[in-house]
N, CA, C and O atoms as CSV, one atom per row, in Angstrom:
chain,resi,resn,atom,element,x,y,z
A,1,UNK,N,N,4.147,2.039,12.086
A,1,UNK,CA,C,2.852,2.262,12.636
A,1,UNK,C,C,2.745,1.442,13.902
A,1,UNK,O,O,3.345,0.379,14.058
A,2,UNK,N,N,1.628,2.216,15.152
A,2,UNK,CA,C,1.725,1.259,16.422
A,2,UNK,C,C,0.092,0.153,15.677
A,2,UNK,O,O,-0.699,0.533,14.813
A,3,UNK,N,N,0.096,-1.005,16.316
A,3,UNK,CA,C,-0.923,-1.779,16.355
A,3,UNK,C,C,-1.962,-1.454,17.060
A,3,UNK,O,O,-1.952,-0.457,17.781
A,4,UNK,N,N,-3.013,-2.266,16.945
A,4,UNK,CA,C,-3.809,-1.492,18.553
A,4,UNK,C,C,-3.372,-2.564,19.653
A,4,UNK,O,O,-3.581,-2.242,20.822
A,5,UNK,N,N,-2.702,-3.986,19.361
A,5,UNK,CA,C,-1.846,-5.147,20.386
A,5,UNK,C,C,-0.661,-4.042,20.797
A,5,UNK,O,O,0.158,-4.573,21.546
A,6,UNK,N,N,-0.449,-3.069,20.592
A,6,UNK,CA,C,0.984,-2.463,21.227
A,6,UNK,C,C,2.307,-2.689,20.557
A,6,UNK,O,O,3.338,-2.159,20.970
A,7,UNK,N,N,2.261,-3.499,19.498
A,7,UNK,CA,C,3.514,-3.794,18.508
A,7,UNK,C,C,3.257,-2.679,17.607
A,7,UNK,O,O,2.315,-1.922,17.369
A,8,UNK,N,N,4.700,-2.902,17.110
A,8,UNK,CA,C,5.457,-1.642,15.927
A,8,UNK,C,C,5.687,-2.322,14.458
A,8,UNK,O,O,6.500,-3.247,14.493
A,9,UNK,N,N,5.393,-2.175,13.786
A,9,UNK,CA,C,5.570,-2.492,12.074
A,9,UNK,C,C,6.271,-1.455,11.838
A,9,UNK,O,O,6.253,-0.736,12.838
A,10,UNK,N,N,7.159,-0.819,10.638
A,10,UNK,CA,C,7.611,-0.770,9.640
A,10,UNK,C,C,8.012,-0.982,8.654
A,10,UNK,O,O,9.000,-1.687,8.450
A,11,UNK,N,N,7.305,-0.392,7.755
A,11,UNK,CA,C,6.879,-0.331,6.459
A,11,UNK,C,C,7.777,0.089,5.615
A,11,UNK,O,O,8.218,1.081,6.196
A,12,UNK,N,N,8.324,0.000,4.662
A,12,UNK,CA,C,9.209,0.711,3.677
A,12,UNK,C,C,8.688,0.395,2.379
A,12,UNK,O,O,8.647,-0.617,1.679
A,13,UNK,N,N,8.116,2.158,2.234
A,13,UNK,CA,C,7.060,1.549,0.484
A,13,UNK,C,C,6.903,3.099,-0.071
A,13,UNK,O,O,6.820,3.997,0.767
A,14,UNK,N,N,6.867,3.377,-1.311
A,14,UNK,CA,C,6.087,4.616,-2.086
A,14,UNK,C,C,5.314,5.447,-1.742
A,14,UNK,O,O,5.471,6.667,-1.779
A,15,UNK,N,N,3.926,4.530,-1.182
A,15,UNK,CA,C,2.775,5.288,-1.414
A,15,UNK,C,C,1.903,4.783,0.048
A,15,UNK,O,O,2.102,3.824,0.794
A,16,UNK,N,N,0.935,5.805,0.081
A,16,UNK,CA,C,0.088,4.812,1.531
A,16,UNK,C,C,-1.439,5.824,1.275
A,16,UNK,O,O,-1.581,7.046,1.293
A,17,UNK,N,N,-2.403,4.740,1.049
A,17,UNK,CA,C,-3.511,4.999,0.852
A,17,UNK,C,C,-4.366,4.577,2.148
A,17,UNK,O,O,-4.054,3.560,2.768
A,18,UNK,N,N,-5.280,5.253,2.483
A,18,UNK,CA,C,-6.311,5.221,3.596
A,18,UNK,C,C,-6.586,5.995,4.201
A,18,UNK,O,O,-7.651,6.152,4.797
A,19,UNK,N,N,-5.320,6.900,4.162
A,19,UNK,CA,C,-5.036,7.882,5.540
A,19,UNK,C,C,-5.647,9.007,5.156
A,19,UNK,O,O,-5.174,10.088,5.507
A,20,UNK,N,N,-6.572,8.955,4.528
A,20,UNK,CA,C,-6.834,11.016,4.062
A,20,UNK,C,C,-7.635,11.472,5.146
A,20,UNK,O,O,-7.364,12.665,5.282
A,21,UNK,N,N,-8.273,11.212,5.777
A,21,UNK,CA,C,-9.081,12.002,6.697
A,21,UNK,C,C,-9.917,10.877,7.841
A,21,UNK,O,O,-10.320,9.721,7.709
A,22,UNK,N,N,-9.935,11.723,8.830
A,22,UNK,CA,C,-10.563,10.571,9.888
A,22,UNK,C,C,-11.936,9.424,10.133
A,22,UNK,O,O,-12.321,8.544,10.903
A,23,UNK,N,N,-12.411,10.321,8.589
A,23,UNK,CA,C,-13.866,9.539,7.838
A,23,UNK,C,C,-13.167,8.226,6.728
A,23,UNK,O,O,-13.801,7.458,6.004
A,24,UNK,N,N,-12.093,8.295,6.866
A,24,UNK,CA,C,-11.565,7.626,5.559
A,24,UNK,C,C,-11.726,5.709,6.135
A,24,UNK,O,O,-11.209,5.486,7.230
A,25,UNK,N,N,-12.319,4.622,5.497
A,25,UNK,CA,C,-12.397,4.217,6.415
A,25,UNK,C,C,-11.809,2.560,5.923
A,25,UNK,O,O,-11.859,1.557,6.635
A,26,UNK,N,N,-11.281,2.643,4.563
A,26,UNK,CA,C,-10.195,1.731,3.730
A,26,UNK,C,C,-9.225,1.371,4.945
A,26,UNK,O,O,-9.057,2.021,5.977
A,27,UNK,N,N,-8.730,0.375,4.624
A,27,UNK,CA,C,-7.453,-0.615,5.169
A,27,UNK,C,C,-6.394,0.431,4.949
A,27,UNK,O,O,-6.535,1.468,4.301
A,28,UNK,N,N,-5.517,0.098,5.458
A,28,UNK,CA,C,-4.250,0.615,5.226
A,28,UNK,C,C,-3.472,0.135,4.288
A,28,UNK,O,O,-3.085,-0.994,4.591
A,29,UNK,N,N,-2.918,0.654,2.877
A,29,UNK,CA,C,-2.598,0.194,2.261
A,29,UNK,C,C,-1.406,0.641,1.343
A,29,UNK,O,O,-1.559,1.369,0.362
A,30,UNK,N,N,-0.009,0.048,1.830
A,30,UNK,CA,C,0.863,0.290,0.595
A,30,UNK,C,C,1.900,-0.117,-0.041
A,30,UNK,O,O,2.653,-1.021,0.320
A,31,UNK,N,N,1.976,0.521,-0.990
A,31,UNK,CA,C,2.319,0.345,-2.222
A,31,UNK,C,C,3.924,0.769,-2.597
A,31,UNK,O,O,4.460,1.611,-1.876
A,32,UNK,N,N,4.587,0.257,-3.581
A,32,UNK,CA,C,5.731,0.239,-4.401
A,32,UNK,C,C,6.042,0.659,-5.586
A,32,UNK,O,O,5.759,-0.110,-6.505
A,33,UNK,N,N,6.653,1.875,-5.908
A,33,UNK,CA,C,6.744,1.590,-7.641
A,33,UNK,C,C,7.596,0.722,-7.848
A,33,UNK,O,O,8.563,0.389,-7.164
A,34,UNK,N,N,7.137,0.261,-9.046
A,34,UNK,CA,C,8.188,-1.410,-9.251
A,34,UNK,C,C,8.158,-1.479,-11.043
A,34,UNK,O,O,7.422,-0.863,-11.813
A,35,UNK,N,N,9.046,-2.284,-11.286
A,35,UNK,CA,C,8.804,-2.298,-12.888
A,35,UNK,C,C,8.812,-3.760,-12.953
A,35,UNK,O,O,9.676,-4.545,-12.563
A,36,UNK,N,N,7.476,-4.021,-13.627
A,36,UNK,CA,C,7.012,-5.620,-13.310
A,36,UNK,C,C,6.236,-5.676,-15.056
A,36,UNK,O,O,5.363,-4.976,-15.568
A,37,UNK,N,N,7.049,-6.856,-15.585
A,37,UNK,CA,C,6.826,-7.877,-16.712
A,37,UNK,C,C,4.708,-7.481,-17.116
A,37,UNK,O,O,3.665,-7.926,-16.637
A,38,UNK,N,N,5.021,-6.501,-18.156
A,38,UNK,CA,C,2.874,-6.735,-17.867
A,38,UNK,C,C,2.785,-8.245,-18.036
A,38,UNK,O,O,1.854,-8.551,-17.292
A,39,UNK,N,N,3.140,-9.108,-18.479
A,39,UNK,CA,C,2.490,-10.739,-18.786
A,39,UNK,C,C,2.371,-11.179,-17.075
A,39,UNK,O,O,1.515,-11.977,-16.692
A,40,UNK,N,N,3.329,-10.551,-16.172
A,40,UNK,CA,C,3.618,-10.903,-14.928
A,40,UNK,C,C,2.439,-9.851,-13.740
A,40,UNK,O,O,1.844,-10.284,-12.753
A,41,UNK,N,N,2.421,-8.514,-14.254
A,41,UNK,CA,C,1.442,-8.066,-13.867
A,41,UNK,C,C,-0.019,-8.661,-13.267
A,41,UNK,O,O,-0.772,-8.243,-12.388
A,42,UNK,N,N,-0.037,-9.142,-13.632
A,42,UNK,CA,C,-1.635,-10.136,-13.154
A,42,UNK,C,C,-1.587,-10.878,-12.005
A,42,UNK,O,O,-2.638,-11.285,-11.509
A,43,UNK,N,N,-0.145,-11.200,-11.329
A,43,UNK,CA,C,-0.152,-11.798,-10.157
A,43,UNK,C,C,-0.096,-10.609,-9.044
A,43,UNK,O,O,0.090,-10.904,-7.864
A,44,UNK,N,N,-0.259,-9.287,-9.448
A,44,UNK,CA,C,0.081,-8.199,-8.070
A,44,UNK,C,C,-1.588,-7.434,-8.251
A,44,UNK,O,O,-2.523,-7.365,-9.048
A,45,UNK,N,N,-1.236,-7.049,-7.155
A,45,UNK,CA,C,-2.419,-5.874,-6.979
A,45,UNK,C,C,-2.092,-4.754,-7.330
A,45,UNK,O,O,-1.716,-4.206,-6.293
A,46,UNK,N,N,-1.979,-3.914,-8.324
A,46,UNK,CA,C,-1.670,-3.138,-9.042
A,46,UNK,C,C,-2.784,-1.744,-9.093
A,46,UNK,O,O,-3.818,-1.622,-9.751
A,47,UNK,N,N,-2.096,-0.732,-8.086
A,47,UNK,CA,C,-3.025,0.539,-7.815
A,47,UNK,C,C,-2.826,1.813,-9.143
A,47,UNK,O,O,-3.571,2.710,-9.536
A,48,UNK,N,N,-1.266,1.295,-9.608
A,48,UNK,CA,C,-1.356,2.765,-10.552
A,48,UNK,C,C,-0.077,2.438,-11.668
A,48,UNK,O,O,0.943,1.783,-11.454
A,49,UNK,N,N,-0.416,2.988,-12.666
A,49,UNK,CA,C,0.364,2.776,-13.952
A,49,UNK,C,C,0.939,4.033,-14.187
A,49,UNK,O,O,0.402,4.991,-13.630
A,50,UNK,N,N,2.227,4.291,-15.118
A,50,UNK,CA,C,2.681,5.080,-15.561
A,50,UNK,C,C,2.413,4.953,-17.407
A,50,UNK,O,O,2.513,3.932,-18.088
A,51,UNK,N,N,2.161,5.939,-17.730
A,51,UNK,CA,C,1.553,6.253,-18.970
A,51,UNK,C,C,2.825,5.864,-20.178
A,51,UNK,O,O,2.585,5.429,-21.305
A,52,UNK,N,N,4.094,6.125,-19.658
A,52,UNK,CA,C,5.236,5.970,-20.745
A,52,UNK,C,C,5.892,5.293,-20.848
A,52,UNK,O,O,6.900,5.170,-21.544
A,53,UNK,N,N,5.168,4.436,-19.796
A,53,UNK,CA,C,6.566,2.594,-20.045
A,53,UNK,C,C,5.173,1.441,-18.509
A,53,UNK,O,O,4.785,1.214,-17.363
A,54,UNK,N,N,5.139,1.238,-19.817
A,54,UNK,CA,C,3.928,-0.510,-19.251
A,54,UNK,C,C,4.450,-0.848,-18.168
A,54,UNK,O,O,3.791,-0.871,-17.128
A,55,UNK,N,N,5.628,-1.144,-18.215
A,55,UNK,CA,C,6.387,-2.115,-17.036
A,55,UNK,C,C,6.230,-1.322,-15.761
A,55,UNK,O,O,5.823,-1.984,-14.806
A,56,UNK,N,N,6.499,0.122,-15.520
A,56,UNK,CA,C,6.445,0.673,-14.370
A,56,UNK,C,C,5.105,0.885,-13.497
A,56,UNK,O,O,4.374,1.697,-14.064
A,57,UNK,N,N,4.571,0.411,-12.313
A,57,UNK,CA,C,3.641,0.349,-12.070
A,57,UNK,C,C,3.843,0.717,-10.351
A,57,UNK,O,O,4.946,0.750,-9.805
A,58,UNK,N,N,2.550,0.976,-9.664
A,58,UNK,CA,C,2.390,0.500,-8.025
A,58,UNK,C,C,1.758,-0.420,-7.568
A,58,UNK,O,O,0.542,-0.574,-7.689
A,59,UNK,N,N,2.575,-1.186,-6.950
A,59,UNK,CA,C,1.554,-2.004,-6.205
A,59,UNK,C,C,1.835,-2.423,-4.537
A,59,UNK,O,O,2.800,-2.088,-3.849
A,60,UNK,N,N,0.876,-3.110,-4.218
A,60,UNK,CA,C,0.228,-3.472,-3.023
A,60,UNK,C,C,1.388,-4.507,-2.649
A,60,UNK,O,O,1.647,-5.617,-3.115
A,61,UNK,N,N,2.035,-3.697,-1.574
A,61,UNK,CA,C,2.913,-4.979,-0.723
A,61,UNK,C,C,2.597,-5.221,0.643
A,61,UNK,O,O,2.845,-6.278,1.224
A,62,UNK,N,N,1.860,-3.896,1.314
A,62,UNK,CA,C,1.047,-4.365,2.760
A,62,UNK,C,C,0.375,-3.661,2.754
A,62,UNK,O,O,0.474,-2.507,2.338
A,63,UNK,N,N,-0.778,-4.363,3.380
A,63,UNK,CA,C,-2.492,-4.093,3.836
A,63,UNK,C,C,-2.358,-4.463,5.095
A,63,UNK,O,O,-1.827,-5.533,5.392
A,64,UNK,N,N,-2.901,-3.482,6.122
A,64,UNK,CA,C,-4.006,-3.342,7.719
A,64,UNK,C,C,-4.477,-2.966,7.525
A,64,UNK,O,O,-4.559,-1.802,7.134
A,65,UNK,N,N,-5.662,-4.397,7.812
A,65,UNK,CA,C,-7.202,-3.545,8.265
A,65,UNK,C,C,-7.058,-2.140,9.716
A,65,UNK,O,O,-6.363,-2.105,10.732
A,66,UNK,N,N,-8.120,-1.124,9.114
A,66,UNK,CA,C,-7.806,-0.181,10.202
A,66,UNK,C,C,-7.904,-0.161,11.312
A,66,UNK,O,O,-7.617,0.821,11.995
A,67,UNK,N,N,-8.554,-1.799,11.981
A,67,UNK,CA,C,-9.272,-1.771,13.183
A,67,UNK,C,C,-8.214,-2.273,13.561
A,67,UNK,O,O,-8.301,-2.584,14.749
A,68,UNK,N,N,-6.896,-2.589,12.962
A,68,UNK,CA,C,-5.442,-3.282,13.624
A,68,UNK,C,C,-4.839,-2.596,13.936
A,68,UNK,O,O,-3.902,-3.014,14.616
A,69,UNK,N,N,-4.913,-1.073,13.688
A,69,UNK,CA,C,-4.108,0.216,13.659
A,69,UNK,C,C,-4.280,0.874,14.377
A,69,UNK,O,O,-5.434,1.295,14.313
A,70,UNK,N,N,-3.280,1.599,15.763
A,70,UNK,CA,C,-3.592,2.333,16.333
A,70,UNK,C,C,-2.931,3.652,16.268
A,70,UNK,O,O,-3.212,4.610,16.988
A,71,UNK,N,N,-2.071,3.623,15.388
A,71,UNK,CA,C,-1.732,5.177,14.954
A,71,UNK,C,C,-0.767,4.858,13.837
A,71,UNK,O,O,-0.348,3.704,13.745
A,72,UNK,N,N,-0.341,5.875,12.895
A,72,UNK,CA,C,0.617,5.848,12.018
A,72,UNK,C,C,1.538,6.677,12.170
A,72,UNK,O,O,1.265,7.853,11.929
A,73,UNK,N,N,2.764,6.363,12.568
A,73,UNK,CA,C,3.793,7.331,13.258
A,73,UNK,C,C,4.557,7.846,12.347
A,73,UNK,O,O,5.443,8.640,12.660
């Protein structure tokens, strides 16, 4: 993604929440499937579970706010 400073990030992740429509107005945010310890679970930000094994989950490895974002390439 470009910044709105003119720098480049890349991201390497699962999932990316925010982006649905130009009203959408959430951070940029994403996520990993990962298979993480539930006792250990409690230290992540955890957006989504899989129904047939506890351990497999998504979570939150980078957040931009949207006002940092000037496009998602």
């Amino acid at each position: 993604m470009r910044l709105t400073d003119g720098s480049v990030v890349d991201v390497w992740a699962d999932s990316l929440a925010g982006d649905s429509d130009a009203d959408d107005g959430r951070d940029y945010e994403f996520g990993c499937l990962m298979d993480i310890d539930p006792d250990a679970q409690g230290e992540f930000e955890i957006t989504a579970r899989t129904p047939s094994n506890p351990r497999r989950v998504v979570a939150i490895v980078a957040r931009f706010p949207r006002a940092a974002v000037h496009e998602i390439l």
